[in-house]
N, CA, C and O atoms as CSV, one atom per row, in Angstrom:
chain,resi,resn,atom,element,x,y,z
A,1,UNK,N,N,-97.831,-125.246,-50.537
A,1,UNK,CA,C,-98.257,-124.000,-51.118
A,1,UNK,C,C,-98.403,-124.197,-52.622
A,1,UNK,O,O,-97.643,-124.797,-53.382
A,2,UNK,N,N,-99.505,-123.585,-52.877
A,2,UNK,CA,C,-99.712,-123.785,-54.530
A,2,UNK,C,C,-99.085,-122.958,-55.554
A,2,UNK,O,O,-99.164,-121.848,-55.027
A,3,UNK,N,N,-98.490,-122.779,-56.724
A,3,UNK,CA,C,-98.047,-121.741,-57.380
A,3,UNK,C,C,-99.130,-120.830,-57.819
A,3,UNK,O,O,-100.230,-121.094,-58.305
A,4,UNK,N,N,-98.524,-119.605,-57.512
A,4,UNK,CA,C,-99.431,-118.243,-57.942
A,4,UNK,C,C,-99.998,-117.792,-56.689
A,4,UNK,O,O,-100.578,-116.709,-56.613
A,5,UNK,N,N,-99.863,-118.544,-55.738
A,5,UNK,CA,C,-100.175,-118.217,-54.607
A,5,UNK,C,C,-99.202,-117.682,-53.526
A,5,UNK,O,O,-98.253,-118.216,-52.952
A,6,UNK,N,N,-100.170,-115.524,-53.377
A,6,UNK,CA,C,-99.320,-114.530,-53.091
A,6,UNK,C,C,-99.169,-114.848,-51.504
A,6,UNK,O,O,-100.164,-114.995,-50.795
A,7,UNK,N,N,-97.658,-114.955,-50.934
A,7,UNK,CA,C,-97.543,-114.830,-49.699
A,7,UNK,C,C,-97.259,-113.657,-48.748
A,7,UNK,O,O,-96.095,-113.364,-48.474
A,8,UNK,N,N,-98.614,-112.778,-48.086
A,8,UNK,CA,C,-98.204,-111.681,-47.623
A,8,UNK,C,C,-98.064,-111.957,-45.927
A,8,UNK,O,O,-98.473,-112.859,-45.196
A,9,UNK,N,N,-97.319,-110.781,-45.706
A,9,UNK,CA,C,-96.851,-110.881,-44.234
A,9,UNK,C,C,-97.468,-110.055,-43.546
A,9,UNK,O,O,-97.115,-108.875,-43.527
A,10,UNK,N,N,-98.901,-110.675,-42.581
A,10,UNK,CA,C,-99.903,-110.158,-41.956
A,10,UNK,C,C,-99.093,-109.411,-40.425
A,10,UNK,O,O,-99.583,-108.445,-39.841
A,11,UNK,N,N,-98.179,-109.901,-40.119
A,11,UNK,CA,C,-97.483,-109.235,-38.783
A,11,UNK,C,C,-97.294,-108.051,-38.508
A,11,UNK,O,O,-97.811,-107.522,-37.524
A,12,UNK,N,N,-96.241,-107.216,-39.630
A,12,UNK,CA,C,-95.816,-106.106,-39.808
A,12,UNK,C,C,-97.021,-105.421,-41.163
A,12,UNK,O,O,-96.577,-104.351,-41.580
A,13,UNK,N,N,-97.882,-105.681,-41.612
A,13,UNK,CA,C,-98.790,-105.149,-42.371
A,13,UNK,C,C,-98.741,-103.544,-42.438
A,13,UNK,O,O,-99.700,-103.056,-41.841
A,14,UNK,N,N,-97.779,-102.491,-43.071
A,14,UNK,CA,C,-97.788,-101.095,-42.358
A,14,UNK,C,C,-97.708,-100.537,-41.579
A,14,UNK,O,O,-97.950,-99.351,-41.353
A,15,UNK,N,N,-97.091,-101.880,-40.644
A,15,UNK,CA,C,-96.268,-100.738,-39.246
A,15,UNK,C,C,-95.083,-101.526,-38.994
A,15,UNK,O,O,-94.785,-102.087,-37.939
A,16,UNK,N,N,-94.505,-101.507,-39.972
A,16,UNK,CA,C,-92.894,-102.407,-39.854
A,16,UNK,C,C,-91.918,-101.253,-39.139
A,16,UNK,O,O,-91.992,-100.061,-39.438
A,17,UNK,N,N,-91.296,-101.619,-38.472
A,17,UNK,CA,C,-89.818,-101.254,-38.026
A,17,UNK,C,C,-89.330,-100.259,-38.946
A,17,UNK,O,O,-89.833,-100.307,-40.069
A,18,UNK,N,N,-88.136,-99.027,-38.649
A,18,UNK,CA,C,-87.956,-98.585,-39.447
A,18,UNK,C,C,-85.905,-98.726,-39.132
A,18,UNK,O,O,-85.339,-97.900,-38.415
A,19,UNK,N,N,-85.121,-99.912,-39.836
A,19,UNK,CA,C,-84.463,-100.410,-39.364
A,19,UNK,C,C,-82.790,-98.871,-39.505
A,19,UNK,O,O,-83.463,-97.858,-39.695
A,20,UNK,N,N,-81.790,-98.555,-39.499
A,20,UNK,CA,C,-81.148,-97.773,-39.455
A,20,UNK,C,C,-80.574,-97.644,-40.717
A,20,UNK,O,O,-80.169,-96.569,-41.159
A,21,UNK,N,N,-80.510,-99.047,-41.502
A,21,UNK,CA,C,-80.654,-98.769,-42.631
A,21,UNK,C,C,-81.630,-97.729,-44.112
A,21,UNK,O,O,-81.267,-97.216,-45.171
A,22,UNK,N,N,-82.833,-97.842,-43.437
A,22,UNK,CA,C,-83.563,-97.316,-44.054
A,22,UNK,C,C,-83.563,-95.647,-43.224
A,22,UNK,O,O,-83.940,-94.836,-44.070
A,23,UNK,N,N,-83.336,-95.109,-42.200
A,23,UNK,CA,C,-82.767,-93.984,-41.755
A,23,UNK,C,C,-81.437,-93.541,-42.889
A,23,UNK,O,O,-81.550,-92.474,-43.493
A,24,UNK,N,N,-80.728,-94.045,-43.024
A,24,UNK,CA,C,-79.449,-93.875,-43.676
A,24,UNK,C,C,-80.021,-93.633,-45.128
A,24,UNK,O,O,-79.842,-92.522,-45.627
A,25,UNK,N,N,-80.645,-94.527,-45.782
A,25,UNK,CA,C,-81.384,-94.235,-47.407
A,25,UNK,C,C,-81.998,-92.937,-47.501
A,25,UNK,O,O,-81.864,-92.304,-48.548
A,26,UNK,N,N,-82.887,-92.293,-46.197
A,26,UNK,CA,C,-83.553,-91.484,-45.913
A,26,UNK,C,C,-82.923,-89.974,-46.533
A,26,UNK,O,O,-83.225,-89.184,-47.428
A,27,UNK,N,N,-81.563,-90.135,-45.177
A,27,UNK,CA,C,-80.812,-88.950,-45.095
A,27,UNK,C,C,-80.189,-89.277,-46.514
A,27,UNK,O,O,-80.472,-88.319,-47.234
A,28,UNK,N,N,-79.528,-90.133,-47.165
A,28,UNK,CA,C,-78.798,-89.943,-48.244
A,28,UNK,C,C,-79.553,-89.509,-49.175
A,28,UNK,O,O,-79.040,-88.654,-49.897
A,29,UNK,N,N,-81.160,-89.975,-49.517
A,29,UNK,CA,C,-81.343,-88.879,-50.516
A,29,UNK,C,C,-82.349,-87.645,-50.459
A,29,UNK,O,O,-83.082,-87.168,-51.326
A,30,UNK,N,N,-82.108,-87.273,-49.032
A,30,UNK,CA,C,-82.178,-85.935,-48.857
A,30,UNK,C,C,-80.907,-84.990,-49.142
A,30,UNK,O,O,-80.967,-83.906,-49.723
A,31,UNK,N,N,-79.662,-85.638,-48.591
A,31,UNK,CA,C,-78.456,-84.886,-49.391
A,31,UNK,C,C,-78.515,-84.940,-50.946
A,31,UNK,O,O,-78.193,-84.040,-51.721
A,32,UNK,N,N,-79.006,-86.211,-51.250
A,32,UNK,CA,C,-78.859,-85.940,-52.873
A,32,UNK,C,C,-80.122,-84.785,-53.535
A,32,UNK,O,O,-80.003,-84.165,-54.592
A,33,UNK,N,N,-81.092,-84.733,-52.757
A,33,UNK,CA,C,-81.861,-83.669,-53.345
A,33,UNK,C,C,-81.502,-82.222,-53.155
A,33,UNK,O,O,-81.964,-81.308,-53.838
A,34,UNK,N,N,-80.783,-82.109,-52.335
A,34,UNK,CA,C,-80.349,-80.544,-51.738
A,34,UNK,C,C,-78.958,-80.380,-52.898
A,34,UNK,O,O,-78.855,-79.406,-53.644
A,35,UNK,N,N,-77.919,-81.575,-52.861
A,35,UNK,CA,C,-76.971,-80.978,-53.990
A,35,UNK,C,C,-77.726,-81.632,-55.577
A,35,UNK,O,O,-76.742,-82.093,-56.156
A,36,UNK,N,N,-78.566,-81.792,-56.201
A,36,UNK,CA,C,-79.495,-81.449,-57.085
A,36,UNK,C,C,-79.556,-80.004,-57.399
A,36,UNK,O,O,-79.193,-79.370,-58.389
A,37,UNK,N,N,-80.326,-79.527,-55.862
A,37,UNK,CA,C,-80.596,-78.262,-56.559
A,37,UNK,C,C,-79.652,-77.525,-56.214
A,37,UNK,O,O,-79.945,-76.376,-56.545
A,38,UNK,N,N,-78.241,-77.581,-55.510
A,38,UNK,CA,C,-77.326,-76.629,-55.808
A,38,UNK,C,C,-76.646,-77.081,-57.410
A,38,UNK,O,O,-75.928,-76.242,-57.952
A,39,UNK,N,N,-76.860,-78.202,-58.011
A,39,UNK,CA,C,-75.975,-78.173,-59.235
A,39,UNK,C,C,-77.079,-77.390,-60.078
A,39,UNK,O,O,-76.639,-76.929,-61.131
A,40,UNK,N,N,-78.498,-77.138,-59.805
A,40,UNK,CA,C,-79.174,-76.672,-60.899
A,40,UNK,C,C,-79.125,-75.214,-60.777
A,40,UNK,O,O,-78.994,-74.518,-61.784
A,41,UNK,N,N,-79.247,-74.590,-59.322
A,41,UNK,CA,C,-79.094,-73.554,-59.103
A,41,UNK,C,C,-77.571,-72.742,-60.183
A,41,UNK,O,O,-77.548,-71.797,-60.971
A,42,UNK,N,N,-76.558,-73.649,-59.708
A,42,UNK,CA,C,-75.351,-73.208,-60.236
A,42,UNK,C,C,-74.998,-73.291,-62.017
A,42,UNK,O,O,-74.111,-72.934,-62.793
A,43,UNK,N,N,-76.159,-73.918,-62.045
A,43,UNK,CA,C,-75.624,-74.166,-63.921
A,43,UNK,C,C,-76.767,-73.756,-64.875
A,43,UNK,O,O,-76.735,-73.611,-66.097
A,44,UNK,N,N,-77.894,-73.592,-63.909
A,44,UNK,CA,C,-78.595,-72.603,-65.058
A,44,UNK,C,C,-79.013,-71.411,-65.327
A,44,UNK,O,O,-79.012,-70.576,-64.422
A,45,UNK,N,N,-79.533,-71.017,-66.832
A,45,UNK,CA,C,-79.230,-69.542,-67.376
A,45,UNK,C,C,-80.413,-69.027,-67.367
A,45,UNK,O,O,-81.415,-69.191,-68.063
A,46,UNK,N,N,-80.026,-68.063,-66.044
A,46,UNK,CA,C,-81.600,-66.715,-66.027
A,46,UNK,C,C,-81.711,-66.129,-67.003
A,46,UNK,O,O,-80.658,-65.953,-67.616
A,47,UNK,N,N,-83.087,-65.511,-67.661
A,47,UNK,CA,C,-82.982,-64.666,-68.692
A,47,UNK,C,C,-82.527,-63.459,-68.145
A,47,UNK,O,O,-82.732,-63.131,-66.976
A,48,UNK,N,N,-81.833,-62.703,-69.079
A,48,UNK,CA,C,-81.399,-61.547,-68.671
A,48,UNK,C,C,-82.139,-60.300,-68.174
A,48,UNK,O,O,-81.594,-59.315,-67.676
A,49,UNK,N,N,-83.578,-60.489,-68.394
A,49,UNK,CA,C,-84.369,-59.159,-67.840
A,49,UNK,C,C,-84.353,-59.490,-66.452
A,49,UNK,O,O,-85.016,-58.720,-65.757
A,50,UNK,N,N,-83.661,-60.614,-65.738
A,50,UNK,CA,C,-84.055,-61.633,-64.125
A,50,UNK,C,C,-82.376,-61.743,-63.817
A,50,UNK,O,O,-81.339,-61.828,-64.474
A,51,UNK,N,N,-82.571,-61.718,-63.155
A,51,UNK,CA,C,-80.923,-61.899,-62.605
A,51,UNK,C,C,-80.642,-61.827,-60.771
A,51,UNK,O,O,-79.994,-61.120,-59.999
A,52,UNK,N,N,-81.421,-62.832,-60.693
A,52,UNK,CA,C,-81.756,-62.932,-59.009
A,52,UNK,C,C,-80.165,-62.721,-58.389
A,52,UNK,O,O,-79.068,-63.010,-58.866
A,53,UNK,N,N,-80.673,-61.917,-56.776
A,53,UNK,CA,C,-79.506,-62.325,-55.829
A,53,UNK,C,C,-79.863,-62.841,-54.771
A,53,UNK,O,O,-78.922,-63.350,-54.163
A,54,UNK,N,N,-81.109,-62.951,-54.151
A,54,UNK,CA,C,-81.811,-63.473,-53.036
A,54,UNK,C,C,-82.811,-63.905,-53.247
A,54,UNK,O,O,-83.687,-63.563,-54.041
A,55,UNK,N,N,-82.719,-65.091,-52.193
A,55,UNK,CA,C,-84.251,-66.757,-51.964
A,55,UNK,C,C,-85.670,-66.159,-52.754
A,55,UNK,O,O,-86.505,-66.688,-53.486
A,56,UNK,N,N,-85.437,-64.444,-52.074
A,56,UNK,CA,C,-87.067,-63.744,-53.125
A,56,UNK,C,C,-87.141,-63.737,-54.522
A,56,UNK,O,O,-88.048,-64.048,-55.294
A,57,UNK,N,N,-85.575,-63.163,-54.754
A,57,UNK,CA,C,-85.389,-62.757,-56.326
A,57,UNK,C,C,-85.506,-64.072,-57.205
A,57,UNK,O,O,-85.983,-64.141,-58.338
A,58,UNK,N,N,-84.920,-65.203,-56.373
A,58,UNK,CA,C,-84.698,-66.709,-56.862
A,58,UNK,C,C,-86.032,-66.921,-57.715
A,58,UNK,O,O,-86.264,-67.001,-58.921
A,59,UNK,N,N,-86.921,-66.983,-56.380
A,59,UNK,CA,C,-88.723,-67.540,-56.431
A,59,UNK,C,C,-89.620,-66.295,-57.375
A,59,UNK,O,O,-90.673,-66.563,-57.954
A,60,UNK,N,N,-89.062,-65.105,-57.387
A,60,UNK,CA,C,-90.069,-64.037,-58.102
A,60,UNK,C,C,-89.760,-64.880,-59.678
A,60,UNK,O,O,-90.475,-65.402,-60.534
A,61,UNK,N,N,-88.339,-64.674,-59.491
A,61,UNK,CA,C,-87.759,-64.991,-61.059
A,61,UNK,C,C,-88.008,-66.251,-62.144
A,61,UNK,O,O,-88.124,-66.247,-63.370
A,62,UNK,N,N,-88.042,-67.467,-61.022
A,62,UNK,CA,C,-88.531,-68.517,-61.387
A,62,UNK,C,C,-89.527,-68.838,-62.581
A,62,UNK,O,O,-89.077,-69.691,-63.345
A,63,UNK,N,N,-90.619,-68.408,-62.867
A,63,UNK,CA,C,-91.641,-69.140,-63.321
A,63,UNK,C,C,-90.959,-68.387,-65.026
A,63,UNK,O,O,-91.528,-68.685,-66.076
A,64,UNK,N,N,-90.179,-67.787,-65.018
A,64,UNK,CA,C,-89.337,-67.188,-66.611
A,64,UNK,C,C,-88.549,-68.256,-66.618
A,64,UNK,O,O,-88.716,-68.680,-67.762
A,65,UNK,N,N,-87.677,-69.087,-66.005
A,65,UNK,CA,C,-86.923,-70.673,-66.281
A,65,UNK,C,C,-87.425,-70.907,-67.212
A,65,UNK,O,O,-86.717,-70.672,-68.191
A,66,UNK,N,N,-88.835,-71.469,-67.534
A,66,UNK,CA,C,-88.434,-73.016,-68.815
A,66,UNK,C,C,-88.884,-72.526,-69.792
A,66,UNK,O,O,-89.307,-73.164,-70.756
A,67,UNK,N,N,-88.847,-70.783,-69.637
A,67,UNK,CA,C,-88.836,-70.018,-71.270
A,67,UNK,C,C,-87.534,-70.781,-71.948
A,67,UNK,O,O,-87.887,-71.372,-72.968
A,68,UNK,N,N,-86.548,-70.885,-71.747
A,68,UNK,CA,C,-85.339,-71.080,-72.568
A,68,UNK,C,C,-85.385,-72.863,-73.327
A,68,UNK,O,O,-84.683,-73.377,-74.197
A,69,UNK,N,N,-86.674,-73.457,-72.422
A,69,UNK,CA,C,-86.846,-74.841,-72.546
A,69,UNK,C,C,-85.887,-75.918,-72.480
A,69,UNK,O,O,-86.135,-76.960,-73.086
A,70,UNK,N,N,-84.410,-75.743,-71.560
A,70,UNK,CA,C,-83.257,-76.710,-71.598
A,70,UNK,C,C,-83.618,-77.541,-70.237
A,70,UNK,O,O,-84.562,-77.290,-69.488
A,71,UNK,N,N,-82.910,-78.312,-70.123
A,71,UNK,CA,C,-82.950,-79.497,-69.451
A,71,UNK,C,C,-82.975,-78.946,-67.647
A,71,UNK,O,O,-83.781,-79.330,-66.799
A,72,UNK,N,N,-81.712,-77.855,-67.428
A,72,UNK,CA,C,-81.121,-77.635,-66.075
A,72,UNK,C,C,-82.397,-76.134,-65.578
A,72,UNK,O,O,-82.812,-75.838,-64.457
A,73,UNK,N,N,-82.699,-75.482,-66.941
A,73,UNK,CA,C,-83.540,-74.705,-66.346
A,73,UNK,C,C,-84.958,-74.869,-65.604
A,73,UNK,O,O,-85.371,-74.344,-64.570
A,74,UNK,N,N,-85.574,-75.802,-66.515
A,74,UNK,CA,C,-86.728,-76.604,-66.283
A,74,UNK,C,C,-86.631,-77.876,-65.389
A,74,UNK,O,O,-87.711,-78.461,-65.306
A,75,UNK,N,N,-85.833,-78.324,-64.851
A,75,UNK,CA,C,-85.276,-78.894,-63.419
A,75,UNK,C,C,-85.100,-78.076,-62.378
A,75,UNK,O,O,-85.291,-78.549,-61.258
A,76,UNK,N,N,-84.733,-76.792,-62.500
A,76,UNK,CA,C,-84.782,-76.028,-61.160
A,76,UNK,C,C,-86.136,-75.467,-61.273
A,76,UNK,O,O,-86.873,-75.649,-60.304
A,77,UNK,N,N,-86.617,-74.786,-62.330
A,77,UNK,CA,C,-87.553,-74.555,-61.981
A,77,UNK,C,C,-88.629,-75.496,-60.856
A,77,UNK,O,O,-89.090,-74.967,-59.844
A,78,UNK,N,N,-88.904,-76.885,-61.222
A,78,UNK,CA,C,-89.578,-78.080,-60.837
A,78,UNK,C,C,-88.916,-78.253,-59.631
A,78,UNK,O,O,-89.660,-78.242,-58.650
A,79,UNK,N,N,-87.483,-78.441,-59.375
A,79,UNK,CA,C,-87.194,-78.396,-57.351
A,79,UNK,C,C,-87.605,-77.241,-56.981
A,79,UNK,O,O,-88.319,-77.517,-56.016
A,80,UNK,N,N,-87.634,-75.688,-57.162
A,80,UNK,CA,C,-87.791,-74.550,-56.458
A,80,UNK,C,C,-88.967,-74.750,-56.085
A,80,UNK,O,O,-89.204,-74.632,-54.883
A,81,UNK,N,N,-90.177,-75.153,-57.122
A,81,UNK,CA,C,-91.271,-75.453,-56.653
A,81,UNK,C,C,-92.046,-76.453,-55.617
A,81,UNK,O,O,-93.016,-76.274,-54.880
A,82,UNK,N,N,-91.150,-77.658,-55.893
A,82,UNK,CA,C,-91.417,-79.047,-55.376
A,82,UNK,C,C,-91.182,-78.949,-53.779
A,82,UNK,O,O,-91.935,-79.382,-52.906
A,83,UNK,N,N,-89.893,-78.241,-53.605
A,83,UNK,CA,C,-89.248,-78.562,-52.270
A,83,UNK,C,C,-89.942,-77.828,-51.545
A,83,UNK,O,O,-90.022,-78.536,-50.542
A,84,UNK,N,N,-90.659,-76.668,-51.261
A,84,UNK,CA,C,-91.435,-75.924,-49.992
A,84,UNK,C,C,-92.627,-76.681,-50.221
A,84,UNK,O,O,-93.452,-76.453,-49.336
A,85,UNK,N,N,-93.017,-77.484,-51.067
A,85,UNK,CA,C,-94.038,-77.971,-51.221
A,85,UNK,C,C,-93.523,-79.629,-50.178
A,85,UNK,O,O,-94.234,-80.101,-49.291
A,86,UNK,N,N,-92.934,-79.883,-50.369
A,86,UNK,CA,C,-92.192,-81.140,-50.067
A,86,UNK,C,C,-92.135,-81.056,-48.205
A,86,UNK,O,O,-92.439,-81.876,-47.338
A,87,UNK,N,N,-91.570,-79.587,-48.150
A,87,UNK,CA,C,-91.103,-79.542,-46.775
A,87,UNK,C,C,-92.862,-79.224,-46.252
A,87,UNK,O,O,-93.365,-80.160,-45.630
A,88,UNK,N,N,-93.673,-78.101,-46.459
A,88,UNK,CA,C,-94.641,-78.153,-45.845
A,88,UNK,C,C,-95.908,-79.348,-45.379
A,88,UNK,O,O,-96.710,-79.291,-44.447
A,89,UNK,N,N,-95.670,-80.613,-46.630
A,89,UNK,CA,C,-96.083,-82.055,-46.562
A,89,UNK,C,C,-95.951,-82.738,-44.869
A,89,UNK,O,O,-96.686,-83.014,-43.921
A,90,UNK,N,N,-94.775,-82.771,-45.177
A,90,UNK,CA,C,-93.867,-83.655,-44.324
A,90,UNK,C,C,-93.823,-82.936,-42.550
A,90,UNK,O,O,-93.462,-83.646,-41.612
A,91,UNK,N,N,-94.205,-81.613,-42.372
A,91,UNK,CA,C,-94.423,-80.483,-41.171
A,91,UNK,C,C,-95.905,-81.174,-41.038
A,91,UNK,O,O,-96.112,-82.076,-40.226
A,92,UNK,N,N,-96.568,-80.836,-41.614
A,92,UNK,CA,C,-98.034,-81.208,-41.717
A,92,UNK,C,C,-97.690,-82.785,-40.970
A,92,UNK,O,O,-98.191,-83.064,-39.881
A,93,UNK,N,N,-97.185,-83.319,-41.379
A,93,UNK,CA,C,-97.448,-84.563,-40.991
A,93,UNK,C,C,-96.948,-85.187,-39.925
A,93,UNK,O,O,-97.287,-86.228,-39.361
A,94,UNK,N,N,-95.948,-84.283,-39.687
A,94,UNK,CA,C,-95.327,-84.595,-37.909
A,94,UNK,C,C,-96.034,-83.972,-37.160
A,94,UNK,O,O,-96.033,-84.334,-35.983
A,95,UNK,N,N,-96.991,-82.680,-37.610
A,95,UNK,CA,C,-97.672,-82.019,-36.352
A,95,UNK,C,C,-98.760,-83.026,-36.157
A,95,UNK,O,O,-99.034,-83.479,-35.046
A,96,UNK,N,N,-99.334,-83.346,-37.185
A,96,UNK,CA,C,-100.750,-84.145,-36.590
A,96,UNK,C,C,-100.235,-85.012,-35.673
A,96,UNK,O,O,-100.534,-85.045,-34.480
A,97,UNK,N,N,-99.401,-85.765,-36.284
A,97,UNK,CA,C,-98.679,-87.312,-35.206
A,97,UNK,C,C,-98.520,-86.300,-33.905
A,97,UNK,O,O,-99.266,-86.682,-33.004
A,98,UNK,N,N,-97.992,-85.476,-33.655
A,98,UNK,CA,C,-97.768,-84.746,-32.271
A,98,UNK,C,C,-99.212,-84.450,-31.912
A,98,UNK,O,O,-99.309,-84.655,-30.702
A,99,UNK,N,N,-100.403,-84.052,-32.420
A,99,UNK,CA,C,-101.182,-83.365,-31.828
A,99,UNK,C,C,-101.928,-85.196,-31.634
A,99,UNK,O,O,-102.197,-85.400,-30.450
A,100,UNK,N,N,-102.209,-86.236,-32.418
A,100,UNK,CA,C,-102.146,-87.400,-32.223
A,100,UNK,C,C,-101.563,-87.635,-30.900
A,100,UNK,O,O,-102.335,-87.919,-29.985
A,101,UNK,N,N,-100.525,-87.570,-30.714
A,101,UNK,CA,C,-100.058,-88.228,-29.609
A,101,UNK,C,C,-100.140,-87.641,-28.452
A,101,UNK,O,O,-99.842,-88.162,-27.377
A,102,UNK,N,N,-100.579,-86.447,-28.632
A,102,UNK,CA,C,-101.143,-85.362,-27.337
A,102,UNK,C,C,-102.323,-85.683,-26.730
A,102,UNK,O,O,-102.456,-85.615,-25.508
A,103,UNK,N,N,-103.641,-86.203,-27.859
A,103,UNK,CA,C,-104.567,-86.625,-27.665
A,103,UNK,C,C,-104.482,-87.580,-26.401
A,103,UNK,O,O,-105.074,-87.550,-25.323
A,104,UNK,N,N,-103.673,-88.309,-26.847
A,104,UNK,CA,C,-104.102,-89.964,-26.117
A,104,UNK,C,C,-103.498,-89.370,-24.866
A,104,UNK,O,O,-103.449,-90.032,-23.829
């Protein structure tokens, strides 16, 4: 083999195994994204005209966050948004594979 010369692995080319390890990475940082946003939820400061108590009041209230421009407000703001966005991705993408696999 010559140097500089890239060795790729034509076998598994994008449909490798998905070993239990990489299940385990999966779930761990899905827990780490869920307590994310409970530490952001819990430590940052609504403006006072907003003072959510429910998932609605959370999301109405939201887009007033990164008035204050700090670090924890403008982080929740960005998960509140990200994550229904995140979860509807990932739905989308198991239904096709199901309606995929209905096909055949």
């Amino acid at each position: 083999m010559r140097m500089g010369t890239i060795v790729r692995a034509r076998k598994y080319h994008g449909m490798a195994d998905h070993g239990l390890s990489r299940y385990f990475v999966l779930y761990v940082a899905q827990l780490g994204w869920v307590l994310l946003g409970v530490f952001f939820l819990r430590n940052a400061y609504w403006p006072s005209s907003c003072t959510p108590s429910s998932i609605v009041q959370i999301f109405a209230c939201s887009p007033r966050l990164p008035e204050s421009r700090n670090f924890i407000e403008t982080g929740l703001f960005t998960w509140l948004w990200c994550t229904p966005i995140l979860i509807l991705l990932d739905v989308s993408r198991r239904y096709r594979a199901w309606v995929d696999a209905r096909a055949k």
